[in-house]
C-alpha positions as CSV (number, residue, x, y, z in Angstrom):
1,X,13.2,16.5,30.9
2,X,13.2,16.1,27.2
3,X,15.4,13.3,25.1
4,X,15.2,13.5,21.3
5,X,16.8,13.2,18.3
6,X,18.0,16.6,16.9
7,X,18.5,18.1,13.4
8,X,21.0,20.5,12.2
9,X,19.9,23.6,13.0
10,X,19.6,27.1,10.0
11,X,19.8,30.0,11.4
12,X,19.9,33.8,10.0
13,X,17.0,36.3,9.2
14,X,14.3,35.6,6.9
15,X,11.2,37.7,5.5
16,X,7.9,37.6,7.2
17,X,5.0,38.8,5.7
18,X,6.1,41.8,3.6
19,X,9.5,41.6,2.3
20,X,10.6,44.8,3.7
21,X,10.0,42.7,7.3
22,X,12.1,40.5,8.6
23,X,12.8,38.2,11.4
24,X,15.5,35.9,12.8
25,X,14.6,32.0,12.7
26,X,14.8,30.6,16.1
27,X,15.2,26.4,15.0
28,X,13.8,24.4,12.9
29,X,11.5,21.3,12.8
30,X,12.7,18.0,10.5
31,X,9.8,15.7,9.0
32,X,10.4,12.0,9.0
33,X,9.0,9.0,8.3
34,X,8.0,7.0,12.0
35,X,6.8,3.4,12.1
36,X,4.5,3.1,15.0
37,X,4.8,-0.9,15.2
38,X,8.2,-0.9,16.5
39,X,8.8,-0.3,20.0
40,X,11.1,3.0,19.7
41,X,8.0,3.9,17.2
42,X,5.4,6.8,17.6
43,X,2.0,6.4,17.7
44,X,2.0,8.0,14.0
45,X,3.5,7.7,10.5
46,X,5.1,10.9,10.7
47,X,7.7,12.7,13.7
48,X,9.2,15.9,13.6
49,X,12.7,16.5,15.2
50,X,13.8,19.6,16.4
51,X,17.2,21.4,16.0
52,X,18.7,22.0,19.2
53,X,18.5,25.5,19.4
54,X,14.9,25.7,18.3
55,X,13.7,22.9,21.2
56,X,15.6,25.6,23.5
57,X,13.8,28.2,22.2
58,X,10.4,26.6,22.4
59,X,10.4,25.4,26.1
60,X,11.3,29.3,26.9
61,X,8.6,30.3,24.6
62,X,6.2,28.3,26.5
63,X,7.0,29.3,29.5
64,X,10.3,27.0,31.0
65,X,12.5,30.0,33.2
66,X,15.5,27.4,32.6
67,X,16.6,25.4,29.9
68,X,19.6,23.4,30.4
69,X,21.0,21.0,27.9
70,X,22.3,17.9,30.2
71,X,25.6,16.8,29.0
72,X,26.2,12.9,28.2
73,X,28.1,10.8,30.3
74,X,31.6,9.9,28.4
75,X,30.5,5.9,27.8
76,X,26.9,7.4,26.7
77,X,25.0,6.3,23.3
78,X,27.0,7.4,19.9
79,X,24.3,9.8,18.9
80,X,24.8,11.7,21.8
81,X,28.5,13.1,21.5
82,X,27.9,15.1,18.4
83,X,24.5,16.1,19.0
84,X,22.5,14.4,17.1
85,X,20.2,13.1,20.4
86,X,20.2,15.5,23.4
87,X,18.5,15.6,26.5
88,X,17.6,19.3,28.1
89,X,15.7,19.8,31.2
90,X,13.2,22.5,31.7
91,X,12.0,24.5,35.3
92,X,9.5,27.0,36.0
C-alpha cells in the first residue's frame, strides 16, 4: 500500500535515442523541495512525486500482478477528491 502526493501526469510519445525512435512516456516524476525537520518531512531536502499513472506503471514494472487505486472515503482529506494524494495497493 502506497499513499502519496501525485503530479499531473504528460503523456504522449517522445524520441528515444535516435530521433527516428520513439516511445510512449509512461508518468512522470515532480522534484520538490522537502524539509526533513517537520514531522510530515523526508529524511532529505529533496522528494519526488509521481503522477498517478506513472506510480501504476512502476509497481507493475517491478513486478506488482495488481495495482489497484483505493478510492477515498466521501469525508476523506481535500487532496484526495481530485487526485492530488492517492493511495493504490499492490499484490504479487
Amino acid at each position: 500500500m502506497i499513499e502519496t502526493q501525485t503530479v499531473l501526469n504528460l503523456s504522449g510519445i517522445i524520441d528515444f535515442g535516435h530521433y527516428t525512435h520513439t516511445t510512449r512516456l509512461q508518468g512522470v516524476f515532480g522534484i520538490v523541495d522537502d524539509v526533513p525537520e517537520h514531522p510530515e518531512g523526508g529524511i532529505t531536502n529533496i522528494a519526488l512525486l509521481p503522477s498517478k499513472e506513472g506510480l501504476i506503471y512502476l509497481l507493475k514494472a517491478i513486478g506488482f500482478d495488481t495495482v489497484v487505486q483505493i478510492p477515498p472515503p466521501a469525508d476523506a482529506y481535500e487532496q484526495f477528491p481530485p487526485e492530488k494524494r492517492i493511495m493504490v495497493a499492490g499484490a504479487v
